[in-house]
N, C-alpha and C positions, 0 to 999 in steps of 0.2 A: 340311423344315427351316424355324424362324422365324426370319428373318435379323432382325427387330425385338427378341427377348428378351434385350436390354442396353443400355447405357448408348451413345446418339449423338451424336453433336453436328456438325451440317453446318455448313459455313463455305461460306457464299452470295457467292461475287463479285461476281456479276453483271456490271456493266460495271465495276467499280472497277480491271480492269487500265488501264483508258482508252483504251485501242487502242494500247498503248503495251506491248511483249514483252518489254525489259528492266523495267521498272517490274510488271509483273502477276509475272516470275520473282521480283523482291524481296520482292513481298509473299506470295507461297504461301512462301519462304525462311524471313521474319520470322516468320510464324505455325507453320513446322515449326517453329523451334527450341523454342517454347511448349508442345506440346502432348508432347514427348519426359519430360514430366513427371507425365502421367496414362495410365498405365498400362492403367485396367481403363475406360479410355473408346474406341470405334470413333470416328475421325476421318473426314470426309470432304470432300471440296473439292468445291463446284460451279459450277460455267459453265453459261451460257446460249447455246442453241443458235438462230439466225436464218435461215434464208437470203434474207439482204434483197432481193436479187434481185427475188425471189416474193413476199416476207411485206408488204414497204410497195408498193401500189397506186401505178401510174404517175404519178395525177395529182399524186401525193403527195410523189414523191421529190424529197430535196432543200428538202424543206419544212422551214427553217431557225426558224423561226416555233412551230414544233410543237414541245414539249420533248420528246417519245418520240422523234420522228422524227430529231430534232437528235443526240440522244445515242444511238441504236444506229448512226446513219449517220459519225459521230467517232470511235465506240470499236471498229470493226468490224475482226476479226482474220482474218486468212487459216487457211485449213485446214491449213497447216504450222505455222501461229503454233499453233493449237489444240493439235496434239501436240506442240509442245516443253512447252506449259502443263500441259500429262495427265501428261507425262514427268517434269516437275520434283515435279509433288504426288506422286508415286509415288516418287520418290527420295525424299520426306522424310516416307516415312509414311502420310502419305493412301490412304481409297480414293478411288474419283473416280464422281461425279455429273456428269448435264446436265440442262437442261430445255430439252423441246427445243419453239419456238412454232409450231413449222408444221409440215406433212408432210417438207416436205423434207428438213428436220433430224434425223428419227426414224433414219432409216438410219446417222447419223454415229456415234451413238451405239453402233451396233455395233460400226460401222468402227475405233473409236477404243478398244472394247473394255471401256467404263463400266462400273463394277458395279451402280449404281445409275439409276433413271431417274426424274426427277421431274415432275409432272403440277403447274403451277402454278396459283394462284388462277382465275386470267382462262381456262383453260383446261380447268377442273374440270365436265365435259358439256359440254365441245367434243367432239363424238360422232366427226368423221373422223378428230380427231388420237389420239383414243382407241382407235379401232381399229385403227392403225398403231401405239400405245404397247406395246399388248398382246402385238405378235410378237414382239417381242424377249426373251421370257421371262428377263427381270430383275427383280430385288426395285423394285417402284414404291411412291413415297411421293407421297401424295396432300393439296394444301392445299385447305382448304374457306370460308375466305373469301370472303364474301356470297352461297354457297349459301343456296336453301334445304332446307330437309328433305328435300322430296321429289326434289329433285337429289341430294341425298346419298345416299339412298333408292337411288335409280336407278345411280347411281357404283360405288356399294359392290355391289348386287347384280351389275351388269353385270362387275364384278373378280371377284366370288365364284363364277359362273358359269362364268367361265372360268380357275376355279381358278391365280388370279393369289398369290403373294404378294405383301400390299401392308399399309400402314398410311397414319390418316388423321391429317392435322395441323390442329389447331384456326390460324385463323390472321385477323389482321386485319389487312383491306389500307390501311392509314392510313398516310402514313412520314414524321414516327414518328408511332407510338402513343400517342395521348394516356391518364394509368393508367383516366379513367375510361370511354375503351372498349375497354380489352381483354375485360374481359367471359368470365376464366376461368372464370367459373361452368360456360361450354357445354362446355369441357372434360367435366366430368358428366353434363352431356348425349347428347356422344357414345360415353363410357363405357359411359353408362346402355342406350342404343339398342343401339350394335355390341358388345356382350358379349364377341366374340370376336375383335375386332380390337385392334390397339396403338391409343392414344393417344396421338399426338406435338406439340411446340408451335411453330409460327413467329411468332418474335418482331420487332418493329419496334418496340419499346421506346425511349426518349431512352440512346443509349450509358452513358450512366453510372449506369442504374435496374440494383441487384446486388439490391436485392427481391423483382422479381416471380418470377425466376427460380425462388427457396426455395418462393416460394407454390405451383408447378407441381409442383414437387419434390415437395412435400406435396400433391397432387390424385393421386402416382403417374405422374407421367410421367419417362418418361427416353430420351426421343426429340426433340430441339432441332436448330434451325436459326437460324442466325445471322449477319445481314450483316456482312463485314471489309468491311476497307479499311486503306490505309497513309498515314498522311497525310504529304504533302513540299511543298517550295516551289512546285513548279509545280501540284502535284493534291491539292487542298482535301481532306480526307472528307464524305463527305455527312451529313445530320442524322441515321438513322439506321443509321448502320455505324459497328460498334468499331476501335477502334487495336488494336495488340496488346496494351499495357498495359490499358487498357480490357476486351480478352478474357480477359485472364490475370485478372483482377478479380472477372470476370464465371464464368471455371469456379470460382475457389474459393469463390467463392459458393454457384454448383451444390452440387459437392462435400462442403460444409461443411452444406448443407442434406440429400442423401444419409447422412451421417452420422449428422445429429440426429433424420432419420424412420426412419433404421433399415431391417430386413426388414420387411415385412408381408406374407411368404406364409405365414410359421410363428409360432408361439410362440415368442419369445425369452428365457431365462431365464437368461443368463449371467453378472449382473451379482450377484459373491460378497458383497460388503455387503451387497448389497438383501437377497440371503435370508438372511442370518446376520442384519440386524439383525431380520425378519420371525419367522425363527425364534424369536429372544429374548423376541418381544412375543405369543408363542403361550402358551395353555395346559399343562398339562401335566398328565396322569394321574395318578392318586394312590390308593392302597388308602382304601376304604370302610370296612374292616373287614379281620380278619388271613386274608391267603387264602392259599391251601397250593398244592402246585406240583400243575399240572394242571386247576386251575379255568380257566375258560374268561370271559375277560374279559368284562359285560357294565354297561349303567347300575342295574343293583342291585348292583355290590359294587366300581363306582369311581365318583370323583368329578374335577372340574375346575377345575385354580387356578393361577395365576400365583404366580413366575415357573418354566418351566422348566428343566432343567439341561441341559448338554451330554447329548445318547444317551438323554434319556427321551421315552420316548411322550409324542406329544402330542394334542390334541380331535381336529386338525387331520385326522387319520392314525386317527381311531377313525370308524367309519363301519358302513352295514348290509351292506358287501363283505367288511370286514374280519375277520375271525376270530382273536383273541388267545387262546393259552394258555403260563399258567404254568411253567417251567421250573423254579422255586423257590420258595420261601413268601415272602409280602410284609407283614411287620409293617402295621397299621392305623397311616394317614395317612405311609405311605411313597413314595415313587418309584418307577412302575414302568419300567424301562429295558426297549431296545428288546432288550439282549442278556440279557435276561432270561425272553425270549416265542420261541413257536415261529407264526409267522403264517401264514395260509391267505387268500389274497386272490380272493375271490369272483368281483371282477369280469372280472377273465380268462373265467371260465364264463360269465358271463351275457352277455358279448361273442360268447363263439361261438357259445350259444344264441340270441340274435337275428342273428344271418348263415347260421346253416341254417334259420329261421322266413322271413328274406327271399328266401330262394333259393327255398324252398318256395314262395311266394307269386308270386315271380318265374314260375318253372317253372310256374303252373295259370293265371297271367293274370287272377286273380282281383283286385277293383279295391278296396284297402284306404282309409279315411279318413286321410288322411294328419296329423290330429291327437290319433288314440287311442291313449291307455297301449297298453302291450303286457301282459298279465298273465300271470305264468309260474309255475305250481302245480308244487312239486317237494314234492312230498307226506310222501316219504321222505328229503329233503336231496338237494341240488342234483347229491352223488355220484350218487344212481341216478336224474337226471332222466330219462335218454335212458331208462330201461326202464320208469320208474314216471313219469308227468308229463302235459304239457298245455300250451300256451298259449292265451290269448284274451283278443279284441280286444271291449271292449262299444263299440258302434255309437253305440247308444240305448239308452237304459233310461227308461221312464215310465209310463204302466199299460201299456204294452206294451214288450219287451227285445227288442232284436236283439243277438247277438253272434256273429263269428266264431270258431271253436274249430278248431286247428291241432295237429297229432297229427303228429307226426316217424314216419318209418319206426321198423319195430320196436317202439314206443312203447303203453305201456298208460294207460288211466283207470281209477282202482281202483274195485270200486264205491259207488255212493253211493245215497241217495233223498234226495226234497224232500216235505214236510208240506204248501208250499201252492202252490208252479208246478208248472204244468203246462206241458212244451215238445214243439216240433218239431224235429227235426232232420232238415236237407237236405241232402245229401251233395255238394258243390260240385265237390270232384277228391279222385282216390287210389281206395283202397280200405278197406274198412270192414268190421269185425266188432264185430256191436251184440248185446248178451246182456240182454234185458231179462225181469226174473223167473223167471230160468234158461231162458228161449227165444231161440234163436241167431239171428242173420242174420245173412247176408252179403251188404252192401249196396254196389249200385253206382252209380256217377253218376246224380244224377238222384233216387233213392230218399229218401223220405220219410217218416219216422218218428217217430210223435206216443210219449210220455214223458209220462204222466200220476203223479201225484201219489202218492205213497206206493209205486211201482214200484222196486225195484231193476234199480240198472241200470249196466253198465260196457261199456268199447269198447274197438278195439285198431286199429292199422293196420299192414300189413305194410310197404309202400311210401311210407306218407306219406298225408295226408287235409286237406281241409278242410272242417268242417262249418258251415254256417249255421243257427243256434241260435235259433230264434223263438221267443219263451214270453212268460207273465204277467209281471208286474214282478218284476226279482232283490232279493230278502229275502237280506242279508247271513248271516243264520246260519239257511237254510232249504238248507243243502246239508250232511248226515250219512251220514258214510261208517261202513259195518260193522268197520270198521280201528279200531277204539278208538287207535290209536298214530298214526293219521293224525288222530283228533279232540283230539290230545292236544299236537300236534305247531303250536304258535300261531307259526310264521316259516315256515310252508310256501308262501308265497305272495312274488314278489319281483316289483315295479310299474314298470317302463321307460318312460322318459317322451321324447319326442324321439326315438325309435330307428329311426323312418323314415330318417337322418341319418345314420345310425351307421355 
């Protein structure tokens, strides 16, 4: 399960309860009432876990002088205070996050039942805390703040390893953030590198930046964390933690920027003006010449002009898949409508035929160029390809031609001769029945078979084949088949481009 594939938003406490249990309930309070208003977002609260105890060094405590030490040693909650705080985010919707800084803490986390466990900056290849994060088999989110690569490196594989779910948050530890080092560019960065991890953002932005947020938005991220705080007469907010006014500012920000970027897993096409006015600005078919019902649409007996009408054929929608025929007679420089044609759309076929060529190819392990046309000879039309046809892939062609040639189960090559190549063919996989000059073989893996020049010569495979075709250079019109209807037949040949992909 990817507990990352939606829209997050963390609300980072951190110490902003103050060590103070009515004052941290108002503020998870204040921030549920807010978020009862987005729906298609996962909420969650997080606390920071200490056991100062252990975590501040003896010589250290009480060290009033020190701001870290001053402020987790003031805001420090008891482990009862902690579960009325877990309690109250759960009544208002939240799920509930900790980070926890030491060992000690790891186990609270259970104790307390979190869904989530967070791995902060300063502790991002801290190796003992990490191996104690890992047992808790809970979805971990990970900040990478002044890592470097090769910690990252090391972080992600050692999660990967032990098949953690987890995602990595781009994040600058500055607070706040100044715009010019947040530096979302590395968002891409991490993208780029962990292909198959989420990308998520922690922000420490000046509270009232509703900007960068959209930019994020636009990089593809929908994984955010975010410092609250409440601000009141006795307890300031800090420079970067939002109000709730501030946060409610700040999701419709978000929001408003999820809206304007849209889906980017699919094609989106929903937008009825866009193609109605598109449509309007298209071509439209038009008799050439008076054609009678049953002719067969082609560029010798139509032409292309603006403006279209409602229901007629357009350029758009005339192609080498398509296949128009007449249903009625078409006066010369008339409209052809679409309720006028009976259509046959090719590409469906030439779809399935390159997904039994790649299966084929799949299935022998044989290692194709992943930038060659695919060439698909249906000699007789694309109806009887599977009994009369061919595909093949040219390599190279220069004074010397490589090509692989792919022969579907059941499948025949009708026969042909050449005037001035002479090839080899090597039997790659499958099986093979080679007839050359009325002498049969039957060839198996491995078998090698020179094809000289004025030879007749045709093959068949029962199972499926592939052969590797060596010869002189390929002479476009030095291949004559005894088929007068196959030399007569000038669209026998259909060129796929990019079908590695398909």
């Amino acid at each position: 399960m990817n507990y990352f594939d939606k829209k997050i938003v963390i609300l980072e406490m951190a110490n902003n309860h103050m060590g103070n249990i009515a004052h941290g309930i108002r503020l998870i309070e204040e921030f549920g009432k807010i978020i009862k208003e987005y729906n298609d977002i996962e909420f969650i609260f997080k606390l920071q876990f200490r056991e100062l105890d252990t975590f501040i060094h003896i010589d250290y405590k009480n060290r009033l002088d020190l701001k870290f030490i001053k402020r987790f040693e003031e805001t420090k909650l008891t482990k009862d205070e902690f579960k009325t705080l877990i309690q109250i985010m759960q009544d208002n919707g939240f799920k509930t996050m900790s980070t926890p800084f030491d060992n000690a803490s790891v186990p609270l986390v259970k104790e307390f039942g979190l869904d989530y466990v967070k791995i902060a900056s300063c502790s991002f290849g801290d190796w003992p805390l990490l191996e104690d994060i890992v047992k808790l088999n809970i979805p971990i989110i990970a900040s990478t703040a002044g890592a470097s690569t090769k910690t990252i490196d090391d972080v992600v594989s050692f999660l990967k390893h032990r098949d953690k779910n987890f995602m990595i948050m781009h994040c600058v530890g500055e607070y706040p953030t100044k715009p010019e080092f947040m530096n979302l560019s590395q968002i891409d960065f991490l993208k780029n590198r962990y292909k198959d991890i989420e990308i998520g953002l922690s922000t420490h932005e000046e509270p009232d930046n509703y900007e960068l947020v959209k930019m994020a938005v636009a990089k593809n991220v929908q994984v955010f964390e975010k410092h609250v705080g409440l601000p009141t007469e006795k307890y300031p907010i800090n420079a970067y933690s939002v109000s709730p006014v501030q946060f409610k500012n700040w999701l419709n920000s978000m929001q408003e920027a999820f809206i304007i970027c849209g889906n980017g897993k699919e094609r989106i096409l929903n937008n009825q003006k866009e193609l109605k006015t598109l449509q309007d600005l298209r071509r439209g078919v038009f008799a050439k010449r008076d054609l009678k019902v049953g002719e067969i649409l082609n560029y010798e007996n139509v032409y292309f002009a603006f403006p279209p009408e409602d229901g007629q054929l357009t350029a758009n929608e005339f192609s080498k898949y398509s296949e128009y025929k007449l249903t009625q007679d078409i006066k010369k420089d008339r409209q052809i409508y679409k309720n006028n044609l009976i259509s046959n759309n090719k590409k469906d076929k030439i779809l399935e035929i390159v997904k039994k060529v790649k299966s084929l190819i799949q299935k022998s392990n044989v290692v194709v160029p992943n930038e060659c046309e695919l060439e698909i000879s249906h000699h007789y039309g694309l109806d009887k390809f599977y009994e009369y046809g061919i595909c093949m892939i040219t390599v190279i062609n220069r004074d010397y031609c490589k090509k692989l040639i792919i022969v579907l189960p059941n499948q025949k090559h009708p026969e042909q001769y050449h005037k001035i190549k002479e090839e080899t063919f090597h039997l790659l996989y499958g099986d093979l029945r080679l007839v050359l000059d009325s002498e049969e073989k039957e060839c198996k893996i491995g078998d090698v078979n020179i094809v000289k020049p004025n030879v007749r010569h045709f093959f068949s495979s029962q199972n499926g084949a592939i052969i590797e075709e060596i010869s002189s250079t390929h002479i476009k019109d030095d291949s004559y088949y005894t088929d007068e209807a196959i030399m007569n037949n000038k669209n026998r040949k259909t060129i796929v481009r990019f079908w590695i992909d398909i």
